[in-house]
N, C-alpha and C positions, 0 to 999 in steps of 0.2 A: 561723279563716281565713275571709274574706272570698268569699264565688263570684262579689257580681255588682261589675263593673267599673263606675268611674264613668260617668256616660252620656254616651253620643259628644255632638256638639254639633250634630247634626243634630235640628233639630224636629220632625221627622215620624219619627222612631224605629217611633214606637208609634202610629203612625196611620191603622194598618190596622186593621180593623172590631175591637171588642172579645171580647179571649177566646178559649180556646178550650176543648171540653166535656175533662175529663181522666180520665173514665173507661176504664179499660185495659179492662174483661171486654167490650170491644168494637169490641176491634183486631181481631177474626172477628167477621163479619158471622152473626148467623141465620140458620138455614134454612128456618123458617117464615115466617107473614105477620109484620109487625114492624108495631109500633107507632104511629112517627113520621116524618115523612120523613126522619130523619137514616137512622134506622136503613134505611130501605127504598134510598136514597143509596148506601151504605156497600155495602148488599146487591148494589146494579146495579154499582159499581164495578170489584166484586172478582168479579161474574158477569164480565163484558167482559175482565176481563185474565186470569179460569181459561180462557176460551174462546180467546183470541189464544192464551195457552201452549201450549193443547191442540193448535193448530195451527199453532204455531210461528210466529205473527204477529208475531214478535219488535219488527215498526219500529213497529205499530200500538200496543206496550207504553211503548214509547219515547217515540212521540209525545208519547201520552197523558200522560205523568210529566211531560217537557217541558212541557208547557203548561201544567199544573199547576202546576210550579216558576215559570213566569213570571207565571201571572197570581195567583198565589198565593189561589184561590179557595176557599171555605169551605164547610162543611156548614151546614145549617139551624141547627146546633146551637153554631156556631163555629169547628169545628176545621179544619184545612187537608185539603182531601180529598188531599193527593199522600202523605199519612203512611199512607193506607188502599192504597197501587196493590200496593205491596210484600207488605202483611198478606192472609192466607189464600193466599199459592202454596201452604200443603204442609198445610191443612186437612183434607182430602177424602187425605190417606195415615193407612193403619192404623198407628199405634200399633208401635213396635219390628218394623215391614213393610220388614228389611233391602234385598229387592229391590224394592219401591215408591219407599226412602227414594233407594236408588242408582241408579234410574232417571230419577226426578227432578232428583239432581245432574248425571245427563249433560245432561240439556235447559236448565240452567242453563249449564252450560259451552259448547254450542252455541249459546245466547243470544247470549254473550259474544264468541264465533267469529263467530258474526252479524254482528254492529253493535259493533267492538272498542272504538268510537270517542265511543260513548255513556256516560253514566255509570251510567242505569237500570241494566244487568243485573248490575256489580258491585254494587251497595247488593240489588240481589237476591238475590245468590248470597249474601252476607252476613246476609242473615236470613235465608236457607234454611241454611246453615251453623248458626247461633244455636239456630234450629227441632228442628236435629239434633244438636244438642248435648246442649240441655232432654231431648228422647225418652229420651235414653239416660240421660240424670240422672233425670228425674220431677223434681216439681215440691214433693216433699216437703222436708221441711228436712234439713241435712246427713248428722243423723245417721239418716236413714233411706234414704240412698243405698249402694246395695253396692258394697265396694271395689271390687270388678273395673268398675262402671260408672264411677269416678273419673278414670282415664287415657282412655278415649274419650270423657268431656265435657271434658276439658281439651284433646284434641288437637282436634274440632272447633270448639273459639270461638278455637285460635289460629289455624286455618285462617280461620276468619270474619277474625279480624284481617289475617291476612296479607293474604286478598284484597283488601282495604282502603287497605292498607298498600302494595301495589306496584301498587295502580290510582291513588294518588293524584291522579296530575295530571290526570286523566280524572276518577274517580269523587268528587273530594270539589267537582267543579262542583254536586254536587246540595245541598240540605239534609240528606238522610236522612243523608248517611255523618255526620254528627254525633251523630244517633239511635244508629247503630248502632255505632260506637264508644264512646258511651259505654255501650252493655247490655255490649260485651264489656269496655270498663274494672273493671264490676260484678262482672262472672263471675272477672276474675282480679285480682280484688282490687287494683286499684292502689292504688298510695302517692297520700292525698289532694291533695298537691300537683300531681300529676301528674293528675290528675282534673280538678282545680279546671281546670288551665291548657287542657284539654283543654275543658271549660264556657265557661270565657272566648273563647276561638278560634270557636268556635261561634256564641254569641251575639254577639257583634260582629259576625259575619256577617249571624247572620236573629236579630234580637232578639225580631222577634215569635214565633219557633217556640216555643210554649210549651213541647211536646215535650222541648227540651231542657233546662224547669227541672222537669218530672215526672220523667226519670230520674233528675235530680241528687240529686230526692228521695227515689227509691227509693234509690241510693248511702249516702245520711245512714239508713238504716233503721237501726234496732239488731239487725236480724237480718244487717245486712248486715256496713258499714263504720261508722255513724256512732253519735249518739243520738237520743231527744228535743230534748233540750236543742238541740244541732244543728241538726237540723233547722228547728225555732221557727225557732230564729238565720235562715237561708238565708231560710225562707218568708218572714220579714218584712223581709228584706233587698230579695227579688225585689219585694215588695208596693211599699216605697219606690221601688225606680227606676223602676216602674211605674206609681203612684196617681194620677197627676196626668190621665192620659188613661184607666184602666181602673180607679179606684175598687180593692174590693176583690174583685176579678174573681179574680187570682190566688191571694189568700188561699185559696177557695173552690177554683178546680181545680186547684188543687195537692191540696188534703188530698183531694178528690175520686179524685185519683187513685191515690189510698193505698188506696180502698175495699177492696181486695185484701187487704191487710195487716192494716190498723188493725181491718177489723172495725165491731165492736161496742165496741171502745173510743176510738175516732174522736174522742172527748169524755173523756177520760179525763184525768185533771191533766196537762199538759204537752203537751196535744198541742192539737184545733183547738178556738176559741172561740166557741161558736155563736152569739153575736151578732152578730161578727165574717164568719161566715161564712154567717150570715141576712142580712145586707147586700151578700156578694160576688155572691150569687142572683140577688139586689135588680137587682145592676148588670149583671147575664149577662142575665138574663129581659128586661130594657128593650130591650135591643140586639137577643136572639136568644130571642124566646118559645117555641121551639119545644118540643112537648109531649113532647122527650124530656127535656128542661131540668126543666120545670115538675116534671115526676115526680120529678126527682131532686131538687129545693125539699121536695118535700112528704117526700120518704122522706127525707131527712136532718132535716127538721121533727119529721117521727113519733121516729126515731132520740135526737132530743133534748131528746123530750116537749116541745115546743112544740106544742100542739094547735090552737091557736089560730089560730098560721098552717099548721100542717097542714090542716084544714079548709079555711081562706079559697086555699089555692091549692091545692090537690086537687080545688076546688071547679071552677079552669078547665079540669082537666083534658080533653083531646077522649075518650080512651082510657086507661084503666088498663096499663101498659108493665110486662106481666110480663117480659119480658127483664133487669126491674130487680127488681122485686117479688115473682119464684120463686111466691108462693102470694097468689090474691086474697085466700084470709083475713086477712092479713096486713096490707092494704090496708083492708078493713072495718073490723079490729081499731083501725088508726087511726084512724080516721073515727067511732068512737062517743064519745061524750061521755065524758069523765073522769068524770063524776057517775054513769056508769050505774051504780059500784057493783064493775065487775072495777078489778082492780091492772093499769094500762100499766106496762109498761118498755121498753127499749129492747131486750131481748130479744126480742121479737114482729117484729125486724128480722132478716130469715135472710141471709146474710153470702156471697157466693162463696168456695168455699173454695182456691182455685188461683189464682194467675195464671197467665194465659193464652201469655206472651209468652215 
């Protein structure tokens, strides 16, 4: 089945700046110093909107999303910073912190009492629902969830849904509710048709939200709903409707955004082609150098034993972005000549073990 729709016949589709970064382990901002100015971006964002929550600045959240949505403005790194307003509300709560988690939903639901009229606080309450769902599941794969945790992550993502779902004519003005319909399509398995058309409706909207060809992709996972094979299909579907103004931009963060999953076998028969996706770099880093970019050039370089360009762009690096990297050895390990005489593999590459979302 086909996800991307023939292209509207508007020329300017895709003619908002190229790209955008698709690493997920950075939809929460860090808490320390960070890297890159995406990263430190990301970080002032989601400061400004924990601070308005905290004091119930509700219109000043608003604003902010709003204007984001219209001017549709980007990170250093490419991405749309309106996809970061939402991420990190429920950060800074403990872990299965029953009354932290339920105090939090009041202030969401007074958000919404607030300003009925906005669309910000439902796609809010919608990923604080989503948030609280994951809690109660973990992040582990199925079968290491305990049954009694099964009925309370199913009743919170249809809660996320419903919100959704009877704020439409208000909340789906935003882009996010497409985001976030489609993590809850994932979580309750829809029928791929019903997904797809859900994709389509989206993207005809904001073609360029990348966002909504990363989930599509997490959907096609074989842990999820989909396969390999799949997936390929999709990725090089979206590349085509895309190539003409973004090269292999996509190629590139899309699988990027897999990091989560894929791992260490991100190169594995059937999945991304590092040539392919040495050149999607190629066309990210021309547009958006930023050294949170660069890093991630050279760590999927190292990942693919391409040393050669490992080297030549680790070489621009301003800063070493352990936020990516987990261990400088790691980094060095790259960086020595293949002739020193140790065995490189792509093992020397340490993996986030979670997704985050």
């Amino acid at each position: 089945m086909s996800y991307i729709m023939k292209k509207p016949k508007c020329n300017n589709i895709f003619s908002w700046a190229v790209g955008l970064t698709a690493s997920l382990i950075l939809y929460l901002a860090p808490t320390g110093a960070t890297a890159t100015e995406t990263l430190q971006a990301i970080k002032n964002i989601q400061s400004e909107v924990s601070r308005a929550l905290a004091n119930e600045q509700f219109a000043q959240i608003n604003a902010m999303a709003d204007n984001l949505s219209e001017s549709r403005e980007r990170l250093p790194d490419g991405r749309w910073k309106l996809s970061f307003v939402i991420y990190g509300l429920t950060g800074d709560i403990p872990k299965r912190d029953a009354s932290a988690w339920h105090a939090r939903l009041q202030l969401m639901d007074r958000w919404i009492a607030a300003t009925p009229g906005n669309p910000t606080p439902y796609v809010a309450k919608a990923q604080f629902l989503l948030a609280y769902a994951w809690d109660a599941r973990g992040n582990g794969y199925a079968n290491t969830v305990k049954e009694e945790d099964w009925p309370i992550f199913r009743q919170r993502i249809a809660q996320a849904r419903d919100t959704l779902e009877k704020s439409a004519n208000i909340s789906k003005r935003s882009p996010l509710w497409y985001e976030k319909m489609q993590d809850i399509a994932t979580a309750q398995s829809w029928p791929e048709e019903d997904f797809v058309r859900l994709f389509r409706e989206g993207a005809a909207k904001e073609p360029a939200n990348y966002f909504l060809y990363f989930n599509a992709a997490d959907y096609l996972l074989p842990r999820w709903h989909g396969s390999a094979r799949q997936l390929a299909d999709f990725v090089n579907s979206a590349v085509a409707a895309t190539e003409k103004k973004e090269g292999q931009t996509l190629y590139t963060r899309i699988y990027w955004s897999l990091l989560w999953a894929l791992e260490d076998k991100t190169f594995s028969p059937g999945y991304a082609d590092w040539p392919r996706m040495r050149q999607g770099f190629e066309d990210i880093v021309r547009v958006y150098p930023d050294n949170w970019n660069l890093n991630a050039y050279t760590y999927y370089a190292c990942m693919a034993q391409d040393w050669q360009t490992a080297r030549i762009i680790g070489a621009k690096l301003t800063t070493v972005a352990m936020e990516l990297w987990k261990d400088p050895q790691v980094y060095k390990r790259c960086m020595q000549e293949p002739s020193s005489g140790r065995q490189k593999s792509a093992a020397h590459i340490q993996q986030p073990a979670s997704h985050p979302r």
